[in-house]
Each structure stands twice: as C-alpha cells, then as structure tokens.
N, C-alpha and C positions, 0 to 999 in steps of 0.2 A: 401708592396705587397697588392692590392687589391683582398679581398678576394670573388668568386664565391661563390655566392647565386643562389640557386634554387628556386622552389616554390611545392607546395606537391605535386602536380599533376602530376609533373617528376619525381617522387618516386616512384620505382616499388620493387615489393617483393623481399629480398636475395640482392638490391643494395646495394653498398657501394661506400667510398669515396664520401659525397655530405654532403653542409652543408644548413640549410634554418633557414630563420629567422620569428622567430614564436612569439605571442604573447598567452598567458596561459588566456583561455576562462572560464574553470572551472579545478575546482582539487579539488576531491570528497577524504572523509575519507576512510585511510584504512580496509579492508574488509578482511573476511577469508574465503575463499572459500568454497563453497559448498561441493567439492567432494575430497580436502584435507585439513590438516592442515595452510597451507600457505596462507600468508596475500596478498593482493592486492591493488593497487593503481590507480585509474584512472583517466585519464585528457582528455582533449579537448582541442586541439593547431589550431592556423590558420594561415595562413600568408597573406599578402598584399592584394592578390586579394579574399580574404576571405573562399580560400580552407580553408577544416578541415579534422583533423586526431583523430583519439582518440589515445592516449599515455596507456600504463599499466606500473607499475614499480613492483616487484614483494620483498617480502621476508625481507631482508638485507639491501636493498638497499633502499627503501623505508627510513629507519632514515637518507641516503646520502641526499639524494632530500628533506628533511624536510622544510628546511629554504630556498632553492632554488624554481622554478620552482614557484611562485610568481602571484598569478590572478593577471591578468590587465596586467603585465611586461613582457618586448620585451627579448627573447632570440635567440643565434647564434645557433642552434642543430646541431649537427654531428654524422652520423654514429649509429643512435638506428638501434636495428636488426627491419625488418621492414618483416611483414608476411600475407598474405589474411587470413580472417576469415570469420566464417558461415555468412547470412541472417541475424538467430534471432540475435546474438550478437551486431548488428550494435547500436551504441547511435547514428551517424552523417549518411551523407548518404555517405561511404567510405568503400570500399570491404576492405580495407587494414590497421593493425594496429601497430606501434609501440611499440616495448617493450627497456626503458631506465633504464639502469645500469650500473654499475660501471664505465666498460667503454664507456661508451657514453659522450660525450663532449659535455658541455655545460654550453655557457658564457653568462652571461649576459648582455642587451646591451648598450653600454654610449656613449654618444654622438653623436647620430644617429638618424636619425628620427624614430619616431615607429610607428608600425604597428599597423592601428587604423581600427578596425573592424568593421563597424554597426551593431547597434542591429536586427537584425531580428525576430518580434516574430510572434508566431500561436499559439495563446491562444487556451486554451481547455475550453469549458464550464464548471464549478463545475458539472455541472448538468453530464455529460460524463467522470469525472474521474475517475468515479470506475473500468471502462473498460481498465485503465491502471495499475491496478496493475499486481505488482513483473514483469511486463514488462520489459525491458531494457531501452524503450525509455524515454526521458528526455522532460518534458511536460511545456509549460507557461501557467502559470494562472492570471487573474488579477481579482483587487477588493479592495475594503474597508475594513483594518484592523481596526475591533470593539472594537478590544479584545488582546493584547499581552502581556503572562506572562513571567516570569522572564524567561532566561538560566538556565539550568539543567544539572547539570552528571548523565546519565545513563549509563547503561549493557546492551549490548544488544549482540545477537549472535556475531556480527562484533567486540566484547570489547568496550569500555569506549568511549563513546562520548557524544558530545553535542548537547542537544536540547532545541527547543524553541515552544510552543504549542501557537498557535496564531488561533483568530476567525475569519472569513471573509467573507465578505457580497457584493453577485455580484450586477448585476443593479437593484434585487429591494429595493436596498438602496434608487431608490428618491420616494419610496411609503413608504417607514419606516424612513425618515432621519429623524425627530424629534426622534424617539426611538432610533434610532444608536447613536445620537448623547449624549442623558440620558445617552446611557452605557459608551459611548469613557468617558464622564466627570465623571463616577464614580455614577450620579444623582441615577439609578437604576441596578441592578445587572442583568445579561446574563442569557437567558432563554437555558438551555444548551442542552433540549429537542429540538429534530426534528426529522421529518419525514425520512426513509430513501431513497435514491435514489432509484426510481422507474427502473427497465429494458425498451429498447426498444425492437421491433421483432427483430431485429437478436442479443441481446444481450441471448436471449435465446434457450438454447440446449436441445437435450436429453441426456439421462447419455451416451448412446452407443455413441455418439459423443465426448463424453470429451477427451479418450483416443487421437483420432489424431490428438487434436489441444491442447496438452500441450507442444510441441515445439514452440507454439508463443504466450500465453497466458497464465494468472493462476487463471484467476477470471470466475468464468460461474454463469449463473443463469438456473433453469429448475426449471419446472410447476409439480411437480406430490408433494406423499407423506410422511410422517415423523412417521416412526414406530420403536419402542423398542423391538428388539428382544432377546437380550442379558441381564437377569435380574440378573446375577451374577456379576454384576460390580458396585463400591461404589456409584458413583452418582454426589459426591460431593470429595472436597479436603479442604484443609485448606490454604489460600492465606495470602499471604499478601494486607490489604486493598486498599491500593492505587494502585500498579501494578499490584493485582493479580497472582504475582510469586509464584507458590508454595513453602511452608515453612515447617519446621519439629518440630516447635514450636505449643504449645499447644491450647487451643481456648478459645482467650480473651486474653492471654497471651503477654504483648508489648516487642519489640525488634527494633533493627535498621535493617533495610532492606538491604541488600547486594545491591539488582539491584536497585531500586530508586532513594537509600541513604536516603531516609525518615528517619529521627530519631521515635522510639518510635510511631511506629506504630503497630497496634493487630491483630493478627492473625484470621481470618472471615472464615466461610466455604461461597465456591462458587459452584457453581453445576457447572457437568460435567458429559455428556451422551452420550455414544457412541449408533449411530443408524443407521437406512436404509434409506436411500433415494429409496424412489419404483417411476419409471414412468414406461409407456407403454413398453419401448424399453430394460431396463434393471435395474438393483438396483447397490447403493453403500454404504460402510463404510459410514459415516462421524463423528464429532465427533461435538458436541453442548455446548457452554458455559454460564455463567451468566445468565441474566436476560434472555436471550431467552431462555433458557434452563430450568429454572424457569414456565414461559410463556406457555411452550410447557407440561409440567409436570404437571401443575396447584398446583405447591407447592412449597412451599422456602429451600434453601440448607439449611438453618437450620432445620425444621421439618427435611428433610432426614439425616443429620448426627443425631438427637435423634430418630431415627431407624431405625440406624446402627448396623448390626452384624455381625461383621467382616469383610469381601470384597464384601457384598452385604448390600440391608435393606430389611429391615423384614416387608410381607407383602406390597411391593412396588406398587402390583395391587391394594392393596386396596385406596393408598396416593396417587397413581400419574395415568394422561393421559398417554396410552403408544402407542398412535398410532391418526393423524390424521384423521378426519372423514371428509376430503375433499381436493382438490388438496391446495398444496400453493405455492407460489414464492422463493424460495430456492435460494441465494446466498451462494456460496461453492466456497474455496481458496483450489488450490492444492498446496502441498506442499513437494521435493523429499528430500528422506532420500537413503543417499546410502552409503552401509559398505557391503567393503570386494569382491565388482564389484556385488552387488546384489542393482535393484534399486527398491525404495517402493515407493509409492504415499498416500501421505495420506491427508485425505480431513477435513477441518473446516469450520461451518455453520458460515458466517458471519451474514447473516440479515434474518428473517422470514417474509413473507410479507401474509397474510391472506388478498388471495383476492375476498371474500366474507364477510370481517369485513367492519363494519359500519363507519369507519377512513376513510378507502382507498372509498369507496362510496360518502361520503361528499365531494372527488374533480374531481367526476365526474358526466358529463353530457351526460347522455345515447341520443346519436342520435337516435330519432325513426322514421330518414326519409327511412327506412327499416322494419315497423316491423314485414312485414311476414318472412323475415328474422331472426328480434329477437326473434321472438314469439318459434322459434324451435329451441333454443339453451338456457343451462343449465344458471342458476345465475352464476353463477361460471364463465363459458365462457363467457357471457355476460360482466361480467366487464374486465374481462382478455384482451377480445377482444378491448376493449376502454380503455383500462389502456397501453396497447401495441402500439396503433394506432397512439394516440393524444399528438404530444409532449407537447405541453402547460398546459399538466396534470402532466406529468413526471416535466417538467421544474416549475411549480407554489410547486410540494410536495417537491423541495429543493432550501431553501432560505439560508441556512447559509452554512458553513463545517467546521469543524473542522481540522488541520491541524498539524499533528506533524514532524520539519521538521527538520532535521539534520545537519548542517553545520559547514566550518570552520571558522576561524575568521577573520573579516574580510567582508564577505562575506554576503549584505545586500543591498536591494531594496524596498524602502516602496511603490511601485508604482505596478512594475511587480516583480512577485519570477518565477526562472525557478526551478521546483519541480523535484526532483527523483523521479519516480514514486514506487520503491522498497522501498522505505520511507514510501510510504502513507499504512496508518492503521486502516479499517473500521472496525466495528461489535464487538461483544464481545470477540472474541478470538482472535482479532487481536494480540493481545499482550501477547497470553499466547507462 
C-alpha cells in the first residue's frame, strides 16, 4: 500500500488522519516551565519543500521520544495534535504547533530517499545579540572560535544539562589574527576582559515604557539613575566562587558545589543591592550584583560583610555610594515569577555603562560639524548623543563574546552555531 504523504502546509489546526515526512532540524533540552511544574521539549521539523513546524512533547513523554526523534534523521509523523499559537511564541515563522505523545506515530524512515533541507542562515551580528535575549527566537551567529573549554554538567533552573563555554572572535579577527592565533596555540592566554555591548537609539526606553513591551522582549536599556533607597538590606551573600550560587556554608569554608559540580571550592561573599532606577518618566525596583554592584558602591563585598549587623551593615552611608550623581546607561533583564495566578516582574542590572567615564570617551569621536548645536547640550548628552548615533562605535567596543551554550550531543558546527537565544547570559547576575 502506498502510503499518502503530505506536506506541512496542509496541516491545519484539530486535523487529523494525515502522515508527513519530516526531517528533525533541532531538538532542544528539556525545560520546565515557567508557570508549572511540568517539563517541556521542543523541536523543529521540516519536510521536503523546507516548510517547518515547531514540535513540543510534554511531561512523560518526553523519556518516550529520548532515543527517537534524531537531529539530521527522516521521519514518517502521524497524527500530533496540531494547535495555532500566540505571535510571541513563534521560534519558525508557522502560526501553528505540534504537540507529540504517546500516541502520535512515528517511524523512522529506511529506505527512502530523505528530506534534505538547506541551510539557510541570517546571521546576527555579536555586536546586536543582546537584543535577543530570553526572546524565543533562534539566532545564527558566526565567527572564529579562539577559545573552547571542556563540556560541563551544570544545574540550572531547566535541571541537569550540558555546557560548553566557548570564545569567539567576529571579522576583526583579520586586524588581530597573529594574536588569535597565540591564543588558539596556547602561545598566550585570553584576555577575558571587554567592553560591554554598547545600546543603539531604539534599543533604549523609558521605565514607563518597559511595562507594554515585556510580551516581546526582556532585555531593555534606559538612560536615567541608580539610587539606594532601601538601607535595611544585607548587601552581600555568601556564594559559591565559581557560580556564584548562593551557599549556607561559612566564609573561606571549601565544599563541593551542588550547581557547578566544582569540587572544593570556598565560600566568597558577593554583593548584592536592591535599588531604584529613577528616569524622567517613571522609577523601578531592580536588583544589582557583583563587580557592578561593587563599582556602584565604591567598596568590596568583603568590607560590607565585616560591617555586617545582622540584615543590614552598620553605617552603610558612611562605606558606600548610594546614589548616582549623573545619568547612566542601565541594562535590566526582566524576569517573571508567578505563584498561585499572581504575576511579579522582577528586574536584574546586567551592565552599567557610565557615559561620561573616560573608557566610553576614548571610542569616540565628537563630530563638531554642529557645534552650535553641541555647545547647548550637557557632557553627559553629548556623548550619549554619539554613543547612540555611530554604529562603528558600538560595533569597534565589542570584539569578542563570550558564549555559554547548551546543547545535546551530538549537536556541533565549528563554522556557524544556531544559538538559543534564552541560553545567552550577559552581565553579573546573569547567573544568579
């Protein structure tokens, strides 16, 4: 019996009775949802004429499909319950997504020719990734790996997976390739310092604006300032050094790290300051970690935990800055928390960018085919205004990235990576 094949495009929501033959694009680790307990699974299927679908597998079922459902490999699918979903949800561009379980059928395919899909990619500049995080979308990047360390078991919200923390170096590899090349051979070690992504104009909001664009986004930048209102709060916590996971172990005290797996590592205090974002239009919460938080302070989580008393420290006015004395460039990660049908937004400083510091000035070059123009407008604004404008300023302040990326096995491109963009982890508290 010759069996009818479809193609996805004839797939409509609630059908059934249709079988299409699909080859497995990506198949991402399972995840745990946001707003339940329950684990989740997602894929990317195409067929012949290179429609795609995204797949979820949910729960139970998920250990079913383990060993099946195979990157690269041609399958006969049957009968997933097939349902529209929102805008922001989309990873492909398809209103429409599959959910496969138990009973959903599905063979794998022999002897048949298979469904061979070209790559199509739309690389993302390093310089513009940061605009994709916690996003949905699924982003290409390419470049010169400098730098690749070993595979890791980590913990992470999603459970137990594996990563691999790799360097990469876009095109001003051919103004650095003698140095790139020192580090790929080992000759000199990786300068792990850099600058951070600078904002474009529309990468920047006001606070009153964040609110009706966290249905498509979670990364914002805004221009105002950074004040400590709240002096009854520790300051600091006790981490684990390498992760930074908080610990209940003592300080100095060595242990094996649960999220890591690090053996025998010591317990470090890190600072941590809950504060206000003030601009013109409105204030928020957010909450500040490590070195910036350090930075912003003018003192080390050490000094604050030996003037510590109890849930606050003692004379905090005296030890620390608690409020900037001029606008700054604030990168804030939303992030929701929701128990019991009550949702909360809570916000983390990823990067401070001080744009009247003497750093952010050395890469630029004040146009002064204007200057009765500049002549009435503040230092401050002045550089903002040229830091905003000129990409070849934003694009020259980041040459490297850092990259920690999650994968299953298998699952490898030394040339181009297609990046989860929910994967990617900037700033200091990326990771708490």
């Amino acid at each position: 019996m010759v069996r009818e094949v479809k193609l996805i495009k004839d797939i409509q929501a609630q059908q059934r009775g249709w079988t299409i033959k699909v080859v497995v694009i990506e198949k991402a680790m399972p995840r745990v949802s946001k707003s339940s307990p329950n684990k989740y699974q997602r894929l990317i299927l195409a067929d012949e004429e290179g429609n795609k679908i995204q797949a979820t597998i949910y729960g139970g079922d998920i250990h079913i499909f383990r060993d099946t459902l195979i990157i690269g490999k041609n399958y006969y699918i049957s009968n997933a319950w097939v349902k529209e979903i929102g805008a922001q949800y989309y990873i492909v561009q398809n209103n429409l997504q599959w959910t496969i379980n138990g009973r959903t059928i599905v063979e794998e395919v022999t002897g048949d020719s298979e469904v061979i899909v070209p790559a199509v990619y739309s690389f993302v500049p390093l310089s513009r990734l940061h605009t994709y995080i916690d996003s949905l979308s699924h982003v290409d990047v390419i470049g010169i790996a400098i730098e690749i360390k070993p595979k890791k078991e980590i913990i992470t919200n999603d459970g137990l997976e594996i990563a691999q923390e790799m360097t990469l170096m876009n095109d001003k590899y051919n103004a650095n390739a003698e140095k790139a090349m020192d580090i790929i051979c080992g000759r000199i070690g990786l300068e792990t310092k850099s600058l951070s992504t600078l904002p474009s104009a529309e990468d920047i909001v006001t606070i009153k604006m964040i609110d009706n664009q966290l249905n498509t986004r979670r990364s914002f930048w805004i221009n105002g300032h950074i004040k400590v209102t709240n002096l009854i709060q520790p300051f600091w916590y006790l981490s684990c050094e390498k992760c930074t996971k908080a610990t209940g172990y003592e300080f100095e005290q060595r242990f094996n790290c649960l999220y890591c797996r690090d053996d025998q590592v010591k317990a470090m205090p890190r600072c941590r300051v809950i504060v206000d974002l003030i601009d013109e239009s409105s204030s928020l919460n957010a909450t500040l970690f490590g070195n910036q938080a350090e930075k912003f302070l003018g003192c080390t989580a050490y000094e604050l935990m030996n003037k510590s008393d109890g849930d606050s420290v003692k004379d905090i006015e005296k030890i620390a800055t608690l409020s900037s004395s001029h606008k700054l460039l604030i990168q804030v990660k939303a992030s929701k928390h929701e128990y019991r049908d009550i949702t909360r937004w809570k916000y983390t400083i990823l990067s401070v960018c001080d744009t009247i510091s003497k750093e952010i000035n050395t890469l630029i070059q004040i146009d002064t085919s204007n200057d009765a123009e500049i002549e009435q407008m503040s230092n401050e604004d002045k550089v903002l205004a040229d830091l905003v404008s000129k990409p070849t300023v934003r694009n020259n302040a980041t040459k490297k990235l850092k990259l920690m990326i999650s994968k299953s096995a298998g699952e490898a491109n030394p040339i181009a990576l297609n990046v989860e963009s929910s994967h990617l982890e900037f700033g200091e508290g990326g990771r708490k």
